[in-house]
C-alpha positions as CSV (number, residue, x, y, z in Angstrom):
1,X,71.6,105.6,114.4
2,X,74.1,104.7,112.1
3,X,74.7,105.5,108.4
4,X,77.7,105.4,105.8
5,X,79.1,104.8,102.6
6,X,81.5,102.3,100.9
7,X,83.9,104.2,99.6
8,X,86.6,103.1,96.8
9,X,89.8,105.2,97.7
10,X,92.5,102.3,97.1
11,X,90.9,101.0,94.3
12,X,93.6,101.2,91.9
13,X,96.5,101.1,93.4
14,X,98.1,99.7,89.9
15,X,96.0,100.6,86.4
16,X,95.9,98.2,83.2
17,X,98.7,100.8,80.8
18,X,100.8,98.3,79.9
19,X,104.0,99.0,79.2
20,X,104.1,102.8,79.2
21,X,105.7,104.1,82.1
22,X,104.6,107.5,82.3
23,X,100.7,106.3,83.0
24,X,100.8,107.6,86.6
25,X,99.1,103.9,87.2
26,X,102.4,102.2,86.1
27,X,106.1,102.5,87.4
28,X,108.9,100.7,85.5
29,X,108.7,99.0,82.1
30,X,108.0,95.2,81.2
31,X,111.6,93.5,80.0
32,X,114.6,93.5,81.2
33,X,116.4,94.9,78.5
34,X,113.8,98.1,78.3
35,X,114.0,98.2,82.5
36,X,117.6,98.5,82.5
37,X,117.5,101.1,79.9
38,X,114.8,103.5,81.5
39,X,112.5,102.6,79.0
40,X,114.1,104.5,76.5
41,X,113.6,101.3,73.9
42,X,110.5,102.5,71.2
43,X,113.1,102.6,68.5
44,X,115.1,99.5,69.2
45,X,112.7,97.3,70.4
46,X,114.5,94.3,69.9
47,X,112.6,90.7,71.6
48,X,109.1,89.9,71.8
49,X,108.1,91.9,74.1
50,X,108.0,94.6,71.0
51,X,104.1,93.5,70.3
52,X,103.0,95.3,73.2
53,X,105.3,98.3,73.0
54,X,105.8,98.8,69.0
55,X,104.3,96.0,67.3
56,X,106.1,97.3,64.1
57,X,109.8,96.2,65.0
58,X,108.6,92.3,65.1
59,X,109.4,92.9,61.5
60,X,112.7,93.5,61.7
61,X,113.7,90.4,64.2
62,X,114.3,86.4,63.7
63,X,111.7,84.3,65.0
64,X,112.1,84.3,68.9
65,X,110.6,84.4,72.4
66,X,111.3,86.3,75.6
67,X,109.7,85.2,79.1
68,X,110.6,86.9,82.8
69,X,109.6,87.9,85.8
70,X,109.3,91.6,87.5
71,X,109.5,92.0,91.2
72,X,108.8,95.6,92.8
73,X,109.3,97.0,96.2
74,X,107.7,99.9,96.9
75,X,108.0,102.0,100.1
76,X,105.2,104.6,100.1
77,X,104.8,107.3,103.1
78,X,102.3,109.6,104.4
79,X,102.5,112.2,107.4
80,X,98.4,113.3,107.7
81,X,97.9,116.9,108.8
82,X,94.5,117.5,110.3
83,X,92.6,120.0,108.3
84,X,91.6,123.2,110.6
85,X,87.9,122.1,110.3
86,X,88.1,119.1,111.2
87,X,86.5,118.1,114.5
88,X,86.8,114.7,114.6
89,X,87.6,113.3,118.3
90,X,90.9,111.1,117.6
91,X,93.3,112.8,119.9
92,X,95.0,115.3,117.7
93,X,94.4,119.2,117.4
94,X,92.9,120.8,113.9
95,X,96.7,121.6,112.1
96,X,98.5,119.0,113.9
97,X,100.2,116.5,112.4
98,X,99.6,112.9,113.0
99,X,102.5,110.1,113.3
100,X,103.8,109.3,109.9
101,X,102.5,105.6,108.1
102,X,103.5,103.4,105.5
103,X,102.8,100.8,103.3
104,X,104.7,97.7,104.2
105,X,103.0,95.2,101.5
106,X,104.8,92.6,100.3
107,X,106.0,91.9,96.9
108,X,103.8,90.4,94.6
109,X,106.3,88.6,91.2
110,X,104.4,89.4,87.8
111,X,105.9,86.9,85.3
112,X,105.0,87.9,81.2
113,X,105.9,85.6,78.3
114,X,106.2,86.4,74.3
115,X,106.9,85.0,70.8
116,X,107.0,85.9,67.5
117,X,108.3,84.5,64.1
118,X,108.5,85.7,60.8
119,X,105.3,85.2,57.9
120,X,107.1,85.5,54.6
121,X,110.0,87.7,54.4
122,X,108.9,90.4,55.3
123,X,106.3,90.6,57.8
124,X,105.6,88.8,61.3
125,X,103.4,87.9,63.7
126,X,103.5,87.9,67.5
127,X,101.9,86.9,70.6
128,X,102.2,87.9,74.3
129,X,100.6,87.8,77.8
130,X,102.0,90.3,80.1
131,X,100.3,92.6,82.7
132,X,101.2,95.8,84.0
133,X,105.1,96.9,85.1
134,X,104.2,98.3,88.6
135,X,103.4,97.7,92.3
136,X,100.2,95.5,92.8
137,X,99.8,95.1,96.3
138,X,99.6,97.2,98.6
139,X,99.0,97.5,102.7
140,X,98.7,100.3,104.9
141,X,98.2,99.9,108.9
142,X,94.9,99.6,110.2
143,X,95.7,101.3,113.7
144,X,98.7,103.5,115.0
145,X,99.6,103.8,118.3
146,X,96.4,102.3,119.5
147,X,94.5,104.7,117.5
148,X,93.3,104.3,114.0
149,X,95.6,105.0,111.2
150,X,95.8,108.4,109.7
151,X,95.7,107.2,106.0
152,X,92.7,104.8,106.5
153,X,90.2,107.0,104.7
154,X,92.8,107.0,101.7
155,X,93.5,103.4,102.1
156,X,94.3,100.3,103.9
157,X,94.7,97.2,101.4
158,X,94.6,97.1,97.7
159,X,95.9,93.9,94.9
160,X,95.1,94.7,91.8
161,X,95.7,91.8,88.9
162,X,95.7,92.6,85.3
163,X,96.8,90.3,82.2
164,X,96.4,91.5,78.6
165,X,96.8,88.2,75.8
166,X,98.2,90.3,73.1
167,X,98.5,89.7,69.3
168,X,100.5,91.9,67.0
169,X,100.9,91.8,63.3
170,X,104.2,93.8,61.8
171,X,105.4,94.3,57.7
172,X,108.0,96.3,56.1
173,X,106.5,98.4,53.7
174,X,109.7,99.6,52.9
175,X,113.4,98.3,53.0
176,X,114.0,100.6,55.5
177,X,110.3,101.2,56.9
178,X,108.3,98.9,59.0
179,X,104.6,99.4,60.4
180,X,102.7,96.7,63.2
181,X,99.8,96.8,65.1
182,X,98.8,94.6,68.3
183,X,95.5,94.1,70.0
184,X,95.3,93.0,73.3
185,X,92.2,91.7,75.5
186,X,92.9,93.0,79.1
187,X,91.0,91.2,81.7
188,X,91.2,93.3,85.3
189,X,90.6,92.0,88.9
190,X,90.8,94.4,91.8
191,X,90.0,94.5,95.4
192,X,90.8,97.2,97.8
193,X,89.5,98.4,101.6
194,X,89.1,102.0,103.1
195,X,87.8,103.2,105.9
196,X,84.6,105.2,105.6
197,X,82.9,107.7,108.0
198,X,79.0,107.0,109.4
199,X,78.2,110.5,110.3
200,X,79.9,113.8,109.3
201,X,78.9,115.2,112.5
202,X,81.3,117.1,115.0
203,X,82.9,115.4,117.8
204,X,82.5,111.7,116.3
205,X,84.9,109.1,117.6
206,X,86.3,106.9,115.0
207,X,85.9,104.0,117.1
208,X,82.5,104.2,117.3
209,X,81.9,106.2,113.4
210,X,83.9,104.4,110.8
211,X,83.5,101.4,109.3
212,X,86.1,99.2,107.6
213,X,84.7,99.2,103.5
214,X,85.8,96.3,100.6
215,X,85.4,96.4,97.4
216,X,85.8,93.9,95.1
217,X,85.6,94.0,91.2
218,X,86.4,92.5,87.7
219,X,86.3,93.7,84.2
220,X,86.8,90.4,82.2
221,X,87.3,92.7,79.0
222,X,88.9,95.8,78.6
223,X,90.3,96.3,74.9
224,X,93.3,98.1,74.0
225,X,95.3,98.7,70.2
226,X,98.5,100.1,70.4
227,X,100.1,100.8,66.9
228,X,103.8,101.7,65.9
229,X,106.4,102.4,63.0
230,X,110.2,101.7,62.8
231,X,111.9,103.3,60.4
232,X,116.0,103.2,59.5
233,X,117.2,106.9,58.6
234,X,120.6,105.3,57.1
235,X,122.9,103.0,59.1
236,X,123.9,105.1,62.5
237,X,120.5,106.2,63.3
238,X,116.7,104.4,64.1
239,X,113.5,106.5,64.8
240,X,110.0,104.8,66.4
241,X,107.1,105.5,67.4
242,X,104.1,104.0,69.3
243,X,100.7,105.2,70.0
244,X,98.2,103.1,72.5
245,X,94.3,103.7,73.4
246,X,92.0,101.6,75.3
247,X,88.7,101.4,76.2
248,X,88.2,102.3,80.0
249,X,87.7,99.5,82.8
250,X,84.1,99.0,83.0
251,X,83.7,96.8,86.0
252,X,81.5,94.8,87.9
253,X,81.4,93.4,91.3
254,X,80.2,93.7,94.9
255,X,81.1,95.7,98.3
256,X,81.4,94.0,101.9
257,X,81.2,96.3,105.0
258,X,82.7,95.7,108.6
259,X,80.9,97.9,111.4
260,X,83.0,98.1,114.5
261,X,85.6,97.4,112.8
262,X,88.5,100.0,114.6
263,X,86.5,99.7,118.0
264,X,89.4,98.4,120.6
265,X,88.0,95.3,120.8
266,X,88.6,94.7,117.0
267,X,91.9,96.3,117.6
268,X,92.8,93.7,119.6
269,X,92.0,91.0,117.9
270,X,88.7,90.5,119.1
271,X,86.2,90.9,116.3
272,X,82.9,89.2,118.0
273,X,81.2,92.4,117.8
274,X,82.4,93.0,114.2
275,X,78.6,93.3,112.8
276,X,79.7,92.4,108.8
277,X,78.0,93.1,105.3
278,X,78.3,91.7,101.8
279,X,76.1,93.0,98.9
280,X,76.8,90.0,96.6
281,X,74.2,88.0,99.0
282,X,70.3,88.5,98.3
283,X,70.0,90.1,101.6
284,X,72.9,92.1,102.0
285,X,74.4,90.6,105.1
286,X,71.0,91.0,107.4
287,X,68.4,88.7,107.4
288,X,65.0,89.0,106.0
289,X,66.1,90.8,103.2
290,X,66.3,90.5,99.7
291,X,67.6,94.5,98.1
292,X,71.3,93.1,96.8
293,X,69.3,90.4,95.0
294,X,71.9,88.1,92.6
295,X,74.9,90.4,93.6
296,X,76.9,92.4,91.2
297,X,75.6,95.7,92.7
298,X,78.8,97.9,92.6
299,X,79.6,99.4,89.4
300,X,83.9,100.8,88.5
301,X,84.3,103.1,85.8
302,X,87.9,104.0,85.2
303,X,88.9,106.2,81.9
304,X,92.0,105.1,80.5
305,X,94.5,107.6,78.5
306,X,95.8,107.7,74.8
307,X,99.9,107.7,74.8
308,X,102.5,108.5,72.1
309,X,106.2,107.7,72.7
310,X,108.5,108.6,69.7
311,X,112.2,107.5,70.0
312,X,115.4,108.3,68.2
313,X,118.0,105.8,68.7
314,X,121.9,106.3,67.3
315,X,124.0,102.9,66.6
316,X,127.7,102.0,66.0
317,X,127.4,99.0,63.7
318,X,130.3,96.9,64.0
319,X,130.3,96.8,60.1
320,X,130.3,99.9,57.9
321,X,128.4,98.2,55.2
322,X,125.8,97.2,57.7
323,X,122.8,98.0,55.5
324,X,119.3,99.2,57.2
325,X,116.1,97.2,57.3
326,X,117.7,93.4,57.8
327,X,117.3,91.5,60.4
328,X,118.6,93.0,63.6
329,X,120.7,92.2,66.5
330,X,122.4,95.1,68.8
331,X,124.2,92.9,71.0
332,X,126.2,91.3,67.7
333,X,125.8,93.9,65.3
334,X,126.6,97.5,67.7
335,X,129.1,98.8,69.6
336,X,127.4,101.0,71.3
337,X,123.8,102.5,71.2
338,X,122.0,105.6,72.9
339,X,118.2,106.2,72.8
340,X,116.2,109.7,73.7
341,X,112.3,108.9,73.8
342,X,109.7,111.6,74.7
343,X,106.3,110.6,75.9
344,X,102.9,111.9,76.2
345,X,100.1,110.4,78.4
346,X,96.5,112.1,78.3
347,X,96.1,111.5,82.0
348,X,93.8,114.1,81.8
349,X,91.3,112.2,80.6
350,X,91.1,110.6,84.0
351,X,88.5,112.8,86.2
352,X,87.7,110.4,88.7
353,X,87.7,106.9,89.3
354,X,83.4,106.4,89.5
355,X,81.9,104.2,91.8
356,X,78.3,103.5,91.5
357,X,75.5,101.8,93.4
358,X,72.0,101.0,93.0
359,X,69.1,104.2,93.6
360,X,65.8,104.9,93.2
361,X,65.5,109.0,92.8
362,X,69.3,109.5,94.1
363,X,68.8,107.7,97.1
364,X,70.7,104.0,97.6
365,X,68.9,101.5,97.8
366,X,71.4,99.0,99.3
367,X,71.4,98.6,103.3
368,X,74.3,98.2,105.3
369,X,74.2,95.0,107.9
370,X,74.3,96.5,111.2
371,X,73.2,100.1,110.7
372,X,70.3,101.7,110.0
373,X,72.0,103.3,106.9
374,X,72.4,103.0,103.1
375,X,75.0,102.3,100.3
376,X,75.2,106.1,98.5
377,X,74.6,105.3,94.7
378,X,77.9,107.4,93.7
379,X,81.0,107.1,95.8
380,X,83.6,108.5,93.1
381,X,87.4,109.3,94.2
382,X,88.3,112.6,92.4
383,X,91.3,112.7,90.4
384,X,91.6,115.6,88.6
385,X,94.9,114.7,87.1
386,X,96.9,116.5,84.4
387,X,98.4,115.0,81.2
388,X,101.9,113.5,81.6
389,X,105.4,114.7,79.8
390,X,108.4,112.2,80.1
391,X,111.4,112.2,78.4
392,X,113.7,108.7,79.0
393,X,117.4,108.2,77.5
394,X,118.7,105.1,77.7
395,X,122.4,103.4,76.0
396,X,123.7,99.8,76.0
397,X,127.5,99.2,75.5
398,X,128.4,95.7,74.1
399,X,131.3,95.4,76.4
400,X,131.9,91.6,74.7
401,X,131.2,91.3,71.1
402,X,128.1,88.6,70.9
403,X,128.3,87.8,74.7
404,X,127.9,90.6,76.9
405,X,126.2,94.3,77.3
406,X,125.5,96.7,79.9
407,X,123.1,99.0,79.4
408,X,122.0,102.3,81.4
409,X,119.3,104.7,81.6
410,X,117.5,107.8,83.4
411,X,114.1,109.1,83.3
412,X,111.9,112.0,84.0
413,X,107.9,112.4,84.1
414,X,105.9,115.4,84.9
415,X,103.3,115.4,88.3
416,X,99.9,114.1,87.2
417,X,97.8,114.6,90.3
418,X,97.3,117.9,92.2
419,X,97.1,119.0,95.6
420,X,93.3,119.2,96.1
421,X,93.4,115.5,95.1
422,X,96.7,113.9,96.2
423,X,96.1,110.5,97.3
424,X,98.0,107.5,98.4
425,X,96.8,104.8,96.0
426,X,98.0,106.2,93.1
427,X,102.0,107.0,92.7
428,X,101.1,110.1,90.8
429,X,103.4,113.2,91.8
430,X,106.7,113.4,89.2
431,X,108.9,110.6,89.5
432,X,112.4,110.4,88.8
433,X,114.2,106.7,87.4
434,X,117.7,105.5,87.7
435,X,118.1,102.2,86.0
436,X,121.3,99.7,84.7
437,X,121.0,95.8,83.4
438,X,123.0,93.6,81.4
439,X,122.7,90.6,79.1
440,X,124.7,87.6,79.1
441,X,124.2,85.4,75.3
442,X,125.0,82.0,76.2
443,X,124.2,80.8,72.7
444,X,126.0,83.0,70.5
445,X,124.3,82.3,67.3
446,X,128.0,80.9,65.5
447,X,127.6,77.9,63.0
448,X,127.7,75.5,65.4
449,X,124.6,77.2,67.0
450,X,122.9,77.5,63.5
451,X,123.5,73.3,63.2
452,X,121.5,72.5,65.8
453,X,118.5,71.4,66.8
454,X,118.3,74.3,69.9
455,X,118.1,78.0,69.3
456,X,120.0,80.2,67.2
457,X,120.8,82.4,70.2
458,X,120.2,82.2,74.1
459,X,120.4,85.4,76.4
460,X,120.0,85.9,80.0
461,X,119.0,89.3,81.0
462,X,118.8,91.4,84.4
463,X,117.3,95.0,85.1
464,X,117.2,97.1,87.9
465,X,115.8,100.3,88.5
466,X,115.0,102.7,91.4
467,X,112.4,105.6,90.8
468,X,111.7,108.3,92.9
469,X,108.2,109.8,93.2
470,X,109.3,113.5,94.5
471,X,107.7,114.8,97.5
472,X,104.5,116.2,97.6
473,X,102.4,117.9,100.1
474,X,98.6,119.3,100.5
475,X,98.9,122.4,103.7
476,X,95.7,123.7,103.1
477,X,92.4,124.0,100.5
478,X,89.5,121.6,100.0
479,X,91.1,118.2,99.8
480,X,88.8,115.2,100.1
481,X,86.8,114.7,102.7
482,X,85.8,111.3,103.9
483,X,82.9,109.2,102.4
484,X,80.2,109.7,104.7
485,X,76.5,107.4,105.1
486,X,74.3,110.7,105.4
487,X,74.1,113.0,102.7
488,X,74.5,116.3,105.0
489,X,75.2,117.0,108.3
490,X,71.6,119.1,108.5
491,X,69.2,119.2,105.8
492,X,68.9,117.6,102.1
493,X,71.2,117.4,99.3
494,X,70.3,119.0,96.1
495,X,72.1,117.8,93.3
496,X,74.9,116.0,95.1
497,X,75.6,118.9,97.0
498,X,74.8,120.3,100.7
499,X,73.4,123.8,102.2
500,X,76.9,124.9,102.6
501,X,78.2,124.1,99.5
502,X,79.8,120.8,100.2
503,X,79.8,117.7,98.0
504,X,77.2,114.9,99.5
505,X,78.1,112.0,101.4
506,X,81.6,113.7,102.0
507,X,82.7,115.2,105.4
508,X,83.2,119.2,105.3
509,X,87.0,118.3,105.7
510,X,90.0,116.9,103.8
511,X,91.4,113.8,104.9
512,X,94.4,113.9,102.1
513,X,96.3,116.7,103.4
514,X,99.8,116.2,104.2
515,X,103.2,115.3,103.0
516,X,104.0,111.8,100.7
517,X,106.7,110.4,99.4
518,X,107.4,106.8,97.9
519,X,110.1,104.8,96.2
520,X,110.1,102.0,94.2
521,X,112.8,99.7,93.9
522,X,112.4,97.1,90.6
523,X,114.2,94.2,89.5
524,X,113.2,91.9,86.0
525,X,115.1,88.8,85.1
526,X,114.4,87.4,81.5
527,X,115.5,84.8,79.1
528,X,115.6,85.1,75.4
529,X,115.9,83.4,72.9
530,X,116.2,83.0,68.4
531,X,116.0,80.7,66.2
């Protein structure tokens, strides 16, 4: 007989922050100009794109818009080593190391657009739909060497999809003082597979015990504020600060279940015997039966963090008698600028990423097409992360007065996750950022710009960026076992937990142990313009 659970390990591979790269579910920045500085950009903040990083600096700009695209490639690696427990018939020795895997998805273009224009004199208003700066695909192998892959437990496919319509409202209080705020509707879309164990048994062969898992979920509204202040401390010297909460994703959706699907048959491309479940139908996949009833049955509960970037940003104006609080533009107005930001993410808040399923007294109620077994109601992926320190410094030279900058930047952020609960869906171990970009103004904003019907100023932008997420590895301790169908392997769970202390529906052994590294490599092109 055969039992198991769906688990939810590569569920989000990329999280809804938006635009604050030291969420461990975000790499890079939205922009080009803020990617080719590091993101070290609170305090100059100088397009559109400022309503979803610090909504207060639309006060300070000409009416505008800014549109791109952001393209990541992401090369993430595990090497497995078999925990000393575990007994699992694959081929490989407790403590051995098995072959080393990687994700080889393909790049997945995010495109975000902004606007905003001035309401009086002194405030402004301003609009944008962006998602996420990151990696949103994601595919691991399925088999290795014949055998099944070493990560599958972890992950083998994830896309996650996020847009937030954002509007922002900005007003100088003050000559040299501004204040905005931006609220932004997120709507989330995710689907991700893992492998899952039937029984947590010794001597099981993966063949014949795991099952290939899906789940597939949407949160059509996940609300976010972020709010912000600019303020000009004389002519050389700019200070901002941003501080963003959101609800937590909340979503809905459904589970599909493949049973044989890493026999060799399915291996090789035969997948006849593939026996295959789906708890958005009334019967779940197997005739005659009605428990999934109108779908909807799987429940994602994801808490996301509070974050608080404050920048200081010293500027050569061209002029001496450049006075603070007007209108600004660095690429005309400074010779050179250089920006220190410090960040602080409560990743902490983030515990586990909760995956429910219908019960009745603690046991599921969903079957599984092609087993004898159940759906567990909770099939959570532990976290436990830390809150995250960054510190970014970015500068921009304007190498041709009113035509052309180059800008460069570095960045640091502190590990989030911990050894117990590394995992491969996440890219959160301390990362490291190189970046560099440019802007080219085609439209210069001159008087022959200012007597025309087309924009005041035109600028085509590029950012590149390449960020390190330092090596990691688990030798030893609990780890996370494998999502298993039965509870224990002998006797009752009481309390989510088993006779000998282990959690319920998990196998007595990590599966995460091991070494990981990844890099990401990140380009954004953007066009800008004024009028």
């Amino acid at each position: 007989m055969r039992a198991l659970t769906v688990g939810a390990a590569a569920l989000m591979l990329l999280g809804p922050s938006l635009a604050r790269a030291a969420s461990p579910y975000e790499v890079g920045d939205n922009g080009s100009e803020q990617l080719g500085r590091a993101g070290a950009w609170v305090a100059r903040a100088s397009t559109a794109l400022a309503v979803v990083e610090n909504p207060a600096a639309l006060a300070t700009q000409r009416a505008g818009v800014d549109v791109g695209m952001n393209l990541a490639l992401k090369r993430s690696c595990f090497t497995r080593l078999k925990a000393i427990g575990d007994t699992t018939d694959d081929g490989f020795a407790p403590g051995a190391s098995y072959p080393r895997v990687c994700d080889d998805g393909a790049a997945l273009p995010v495109g975000y657009a902004a606007l905003t224009f001035p309401v009086g004199e002194r405030s402004a208003i301003g609009f944008a739909l962006a998602g996420p700066s990151g990696v949103p695909n994601a595919r691991w192998p399925s088999f290795v060497d014949g055998r099944p892959a070493p990560q599958r437990y972890l992950a083998l496919e994830s896309t996650a999809l996020f847009a937030q319509p954002t509007i922002g409202l900005a007003h100088r209080v003050l000559p040299a003082l501004s204040v905005g705020a931006s609220f932004a509707w997120g709507v989330a879309w995710v689907k991700s597979s893992a492998a899952t164990a039937a029984l947590p048994t010794a001597g099981q062969r993966p063949a014949d015990n795991d099952v290939k898992s899906t789940i597939e979920a949407t949160d059509a509204f996940v609300p976010s504020g972020t709010f912000g202040a600019l303020a000009n401390l004389g002519p050389l010297l700019d200070v901002g600060v941003a501080y963003k909460l959101s609800a937590p994703i909340d979503a809905r959706g459904d589970a599909r279940t493949e049973v044989n699907a890493f026999a060799p048959r399915a291996r090789d491309g035969d997948t006849s015997r593939v026996v295959y479940g789906d708890t958005s139908r009334a019967d779940c996949g197997q005739a005659g039966g009605s428990a999934c009833g109108a779908g909807g049955n799987a429940r994602v509960t994801i808490p996301m963090p509070m974050e608080l970037k404050v920048g200081a940003r010293f500027h050569l104006p061209r002029a001496r008698d450049a006075a603070p609080g007007r209108v600004r533009d660095p690429i005309a107005d400074d010779v050179f600028d250089l920006e220190l930001d410090l960040e602080w993410t409560q990743s902490s808040v983030i515990d586990a990423t909760r995956v429910r399923f219908p019960s009745d007294r603690g046991l599921g109620t969903i079957p599984v097409a092609g087993t004898a077994g159940v759906i567990p109601p909770v099939a959570d992926v532990p976290r436990d992360y830390r809150d995250v320190l960054g510190v970014r410094m970015g500068g921009e030279v304007s190498v041709v007065p009113r035509r052309l900058s180059l800008r460069v930047g570095g960045s640091y952020e502190t590990r989030a996750d911990r050894d117990a609960t590394q995992n491969v869906d996440v890219l959160a171990g301390a990362r490291v950022g190189v970046a560099a970009g440019a802007t080219l103004r085609l439209v210069t904003g001159d008087a022959a710009a200012r007597a025309s019907a087309g924009p005041r100023t035109l600028d085509v932008s590029v950012g590149i960026a390449q960020v390190h997420v330092l090596g990691r590895e688990a030798s030893g301790g609990p780890g996370i076992g494998a999502f298993t169908g039965v509870p224990c392997a002998s006797g009752d769970a009481s309390a989510g937990v088993c006779a000998d202390g282990t959690a319920a529906h998990r196998t007595p052994w990590a599966t995460n142990l091991g070494a990981m590294t990844a890099v990401v490599h990140l380009l954004h092109v953007g066009l800008g313009a004024t009028f």
